[in-house]
N, C-alpha and C positions, 0 to 999 in steps of 0.2 A: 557462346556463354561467356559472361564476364568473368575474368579470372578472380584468384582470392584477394589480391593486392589490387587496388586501382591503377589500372595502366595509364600512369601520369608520364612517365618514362618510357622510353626507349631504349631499352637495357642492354649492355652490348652481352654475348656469349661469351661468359666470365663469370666463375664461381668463387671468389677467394675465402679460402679457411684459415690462412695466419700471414703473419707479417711481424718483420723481424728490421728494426731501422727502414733504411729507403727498400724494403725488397717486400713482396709481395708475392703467396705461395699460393699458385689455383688448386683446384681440388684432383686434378690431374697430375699434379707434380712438377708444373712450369713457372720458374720463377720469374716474375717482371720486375724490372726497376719501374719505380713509382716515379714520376716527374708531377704527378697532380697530388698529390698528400691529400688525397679526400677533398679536393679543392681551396686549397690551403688551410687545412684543418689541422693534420699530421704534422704541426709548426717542429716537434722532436723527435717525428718519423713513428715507426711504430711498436708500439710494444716497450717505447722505452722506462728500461728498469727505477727510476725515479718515480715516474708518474703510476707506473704499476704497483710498485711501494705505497705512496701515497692515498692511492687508491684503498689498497686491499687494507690498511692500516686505519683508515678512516671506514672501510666497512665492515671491518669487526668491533666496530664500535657505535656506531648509529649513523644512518644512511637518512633518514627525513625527520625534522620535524617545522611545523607550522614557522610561517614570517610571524605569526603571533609576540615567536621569544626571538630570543638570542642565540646567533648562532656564529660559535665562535672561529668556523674557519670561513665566514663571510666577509666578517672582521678584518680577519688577517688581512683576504684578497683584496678588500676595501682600503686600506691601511697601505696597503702597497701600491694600489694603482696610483693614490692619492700623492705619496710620497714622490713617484715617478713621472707625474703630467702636470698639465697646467690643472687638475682638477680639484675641486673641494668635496664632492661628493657624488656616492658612485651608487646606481641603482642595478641588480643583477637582473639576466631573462636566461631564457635556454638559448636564446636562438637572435641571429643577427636582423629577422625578419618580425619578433618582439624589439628589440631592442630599436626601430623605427619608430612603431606603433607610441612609444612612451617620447620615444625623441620631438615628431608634433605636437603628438598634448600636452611635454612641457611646453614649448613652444608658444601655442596657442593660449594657454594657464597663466605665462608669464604676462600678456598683450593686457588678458583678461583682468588682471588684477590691477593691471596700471587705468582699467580705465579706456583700454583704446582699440578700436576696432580694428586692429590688424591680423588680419587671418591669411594671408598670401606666402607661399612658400616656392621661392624659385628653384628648380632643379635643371637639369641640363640633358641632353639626350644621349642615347647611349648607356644611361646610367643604368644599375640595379641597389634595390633597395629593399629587398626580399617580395615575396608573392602576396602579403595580406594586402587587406582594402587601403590600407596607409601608402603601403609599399608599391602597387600596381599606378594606384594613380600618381605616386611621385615620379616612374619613370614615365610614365605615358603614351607607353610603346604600343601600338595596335596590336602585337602579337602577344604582348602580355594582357589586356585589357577587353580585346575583342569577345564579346559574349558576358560580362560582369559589372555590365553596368547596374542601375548609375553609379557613375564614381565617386570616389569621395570628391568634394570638392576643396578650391583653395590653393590648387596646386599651378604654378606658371611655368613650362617647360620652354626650355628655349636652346639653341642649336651651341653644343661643346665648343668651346673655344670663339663664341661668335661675342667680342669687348662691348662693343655698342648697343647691341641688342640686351647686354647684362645692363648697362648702365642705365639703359634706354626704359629696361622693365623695373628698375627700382622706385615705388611710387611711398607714400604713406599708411599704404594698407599692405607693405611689404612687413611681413613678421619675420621671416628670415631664410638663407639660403643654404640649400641643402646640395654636398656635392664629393665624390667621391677624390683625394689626392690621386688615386692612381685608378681608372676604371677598371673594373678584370672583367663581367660578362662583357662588356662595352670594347674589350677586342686591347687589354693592356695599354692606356691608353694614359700617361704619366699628365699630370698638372701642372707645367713649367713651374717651378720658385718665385717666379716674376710674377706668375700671374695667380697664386695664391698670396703673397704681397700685398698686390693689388685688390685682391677679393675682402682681403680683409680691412684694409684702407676704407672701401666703397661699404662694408657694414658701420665699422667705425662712423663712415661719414654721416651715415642716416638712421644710425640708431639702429641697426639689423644684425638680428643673432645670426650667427656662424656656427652651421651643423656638420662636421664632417663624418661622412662613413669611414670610418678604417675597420669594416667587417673581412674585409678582401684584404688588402694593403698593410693592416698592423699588426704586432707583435712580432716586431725585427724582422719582416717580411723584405723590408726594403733596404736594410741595412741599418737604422736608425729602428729605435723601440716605436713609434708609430711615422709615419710618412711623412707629415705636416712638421715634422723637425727639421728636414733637410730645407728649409724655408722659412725659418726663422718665428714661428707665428703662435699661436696656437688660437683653438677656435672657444666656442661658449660652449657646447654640446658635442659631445663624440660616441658614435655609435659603433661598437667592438664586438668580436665573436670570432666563430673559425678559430685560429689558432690561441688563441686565450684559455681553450679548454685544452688542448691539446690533442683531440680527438673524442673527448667529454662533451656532451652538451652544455653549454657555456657562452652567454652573450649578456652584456654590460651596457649602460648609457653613463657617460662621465659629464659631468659639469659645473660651471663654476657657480656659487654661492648663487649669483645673481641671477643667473638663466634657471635655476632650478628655486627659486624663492616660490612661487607659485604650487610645488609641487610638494602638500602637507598631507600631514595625516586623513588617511581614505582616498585619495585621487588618483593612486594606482596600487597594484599590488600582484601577487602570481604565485601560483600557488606552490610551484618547484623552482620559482628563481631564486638565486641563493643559497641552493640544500646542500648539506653540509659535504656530499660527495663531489659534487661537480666544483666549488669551492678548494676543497683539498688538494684536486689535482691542479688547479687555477693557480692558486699561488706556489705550488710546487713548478710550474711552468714560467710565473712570473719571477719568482728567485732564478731559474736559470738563463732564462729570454733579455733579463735586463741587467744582468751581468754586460759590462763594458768589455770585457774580453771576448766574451761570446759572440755579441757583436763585430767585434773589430773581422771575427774568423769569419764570420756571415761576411761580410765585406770583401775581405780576400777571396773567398770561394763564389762570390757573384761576380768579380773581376775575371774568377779563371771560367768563369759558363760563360761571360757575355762574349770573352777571346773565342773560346772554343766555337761557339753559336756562330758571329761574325764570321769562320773559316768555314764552317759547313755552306751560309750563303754562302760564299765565294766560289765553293767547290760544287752548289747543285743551283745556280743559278735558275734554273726552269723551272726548280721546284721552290724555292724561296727568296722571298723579295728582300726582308729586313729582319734585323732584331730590334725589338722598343722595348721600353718597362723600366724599372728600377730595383736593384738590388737579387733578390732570387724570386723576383715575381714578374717575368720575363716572357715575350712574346713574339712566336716567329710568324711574321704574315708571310701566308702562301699564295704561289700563282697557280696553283692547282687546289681544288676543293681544299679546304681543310681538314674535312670530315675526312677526306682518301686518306691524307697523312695519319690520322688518327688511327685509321684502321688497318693502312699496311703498320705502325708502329705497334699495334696488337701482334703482327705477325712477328716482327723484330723484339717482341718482349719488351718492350719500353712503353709504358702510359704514358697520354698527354691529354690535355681539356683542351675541347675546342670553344671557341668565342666570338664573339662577332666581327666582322670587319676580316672574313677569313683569315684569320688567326687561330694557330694553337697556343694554349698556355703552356710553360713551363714555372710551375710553385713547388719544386721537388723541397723536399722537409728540409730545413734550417742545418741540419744533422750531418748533411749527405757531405761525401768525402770528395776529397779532387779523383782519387782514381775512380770513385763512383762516378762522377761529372763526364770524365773519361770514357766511360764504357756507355753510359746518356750518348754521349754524342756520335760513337760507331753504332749504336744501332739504328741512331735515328740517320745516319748514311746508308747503313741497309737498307733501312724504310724505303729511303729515298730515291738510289737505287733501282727497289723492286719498282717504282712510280715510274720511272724513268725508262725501265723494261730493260736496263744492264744484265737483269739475272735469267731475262727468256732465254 
């Protein structure tokens, strides 16, 4: 019999009822340090007392109403992201995997209104760009896609990191390229500064929007308020979520004047994006997130993980190859499953996301302390360790 929840998941044997900053309380009474923040969601860890403020403050006072009106802590967060990016105007969704969906059809809206049939959108492999019909065919991974067809169409994928083959597939019916600064299902996988540069030069050159996702990657994830800064660039289109809410449902599309000109009254809308709850906490998250100080300590403290991370390769060599990423959105590729490490570090009490390209993720909250960091990385020696068979 089919359970009450659709078994879309594979859930590990784990019940958590609270959570308090980076720690995480099962219903047994075992607490885990959190290294996956709800997969970079928990951008200020959990429970924390600003955003709970915010929250409860905004819901003793009105929790919905319609895009119809005005709502003035949509405003704010608009007003804010706006002040902080290359952006002129910001449309809200719940979710990172919305926040795609509106990114093509502005896209598409923009080509449409000039007049010019370009409907082609390159993406790159490896990528994620959440699960809807937009989203499956942007990566066009067999394992996402297999069984749902037909797909959208429109989409050119073409192999990470492969120059030629980008330049090669830039044609007239190219409307624009879509691509992640830093992958995270795709196994942590950073987008050198050269060759975001570059990316952007080759739209420049041909008249092609630049879409980036920082659903994964932004909101000082990587040490910088979104990724595409430590590169000097900024795109047309940016698609945001994850840690923008804080752990609130919360996803954004920012862009400039011109990529979003196509995009008027009635050509999209939703009927919870924007609501004044998930809003409240949004800009209570973006007041503390883009704070320059805040950052600088995200910086220091992904300097003392990638040290720390670096010495554990060194010290379990069998069990891990490297560390890659950027900032505290970090990744250890394993020579033993992945999934093994994930699950001896359930025994060690330490959470980690696994990725592709056997890799775990580490996106432990923005919040998290150096002796937190500390105690991160002797368990995940434990882990390692029991993998190793030190502890038979």
């Amino acid at each position: 019999m089919i359970p009450s929840i659709l078994p879309t998941y594979n859930r590990a044997p784990m019940t958590f009822v609270s959570g308090d900053g980076s720690w995480l309380t099962e219903a047994d009474g075992r607490r885990f340090l959190d290294l996956g923040a709800g997969i970079a969601v928990n951008a200020l860890g959990h429970a924390h007392p600003a955003l709970v403020a915010a929250l409860t403050t905004q819901a003793q006072a009105l929790w919905h109403t319609s895009n119809l009106y005005h709502i003035p802590a949509q405003q704010k967060l608009a007003d804010a992201l706006v002040a902080h990016t290359f952006a002129d105007t910001v449309f809200f969704t719940n979710s990172g995997t919305e926040a795609c969906e509106l990114a093509v059809k502005m896209v598409r809206k923009y080509w449409y209104d000039k007049g010019q049939d370009r409907t082609e959108i390159i993406t790159f492999s490896g990528s994620f760009h959440g699960r809807s019909a937009a989203g499956i065919a942007a990566a066009g991974s067999e394992k996402m896609t297999k069984g749902f067809g037909p797909l959208l169409p429109g989409f050119t994928h073409l192999e990470f990191g492969d120059h030629d083959a980008l330049n090669a597939a830039v044609t007239d019916q190219t409307a624009a390229v879509l691509i992640e600064p830093v992958q995270g299902e795709g196994g942590i996988r950073p987008v050198p500064d050269q060759c975001l540069k570059g990316l952007r030069a080759l739209c420049d050159q041909h008249g092609v929007l630049l879409i980036l996702d920082e659903v994964q990657c932004g909101m000082g994830r990587t040490g910088k308020l979104f990724a595409h800064e430590w590169a000097g660039i900024t795109p047309d289109i940016m698609m945001v979520a994850k840690g923008i809410g804080g752990g609130f449902p919360l996803g954004a599309v920012l862009a400039t004047q011109n990529a979003a000109s196509g995009m008027t009254a009635g050509t999209h809308g939703s009927t919870y994006g924007g609501n004044p709850l998930a809003c409240a906490v949004g800009a209570k998250v973006m007041e503390i997130i883009a704070d320059d100080a805040f950052l600088a300590d995200v910086n220091r403290k992904a300097g003392h993980l990638r040290q720390k991370l670096e010495g554990l390769v060194a010290a379990f060599p069998d069990i891990f190859e490297k560390v890659r990423g950027s900032g505290l959105m970090l990744g250890l590729k394993c020579k033993v499953a992945n999934t093994d490490v994930v699950q001896a570090g359930y025994q060690a009490l330490v959470l980690t996301v696994p990725a592709a390209d056997n890799v775990i993720r580490l996106l432990p909250p923005l919040t998290i302390s150096e002796d937190e960091i500390d105690t991160a990385i002797a368990r995940l020696g434990t882990a390692a360790r029991q993998l190793r068979g030190d502890n038979a």
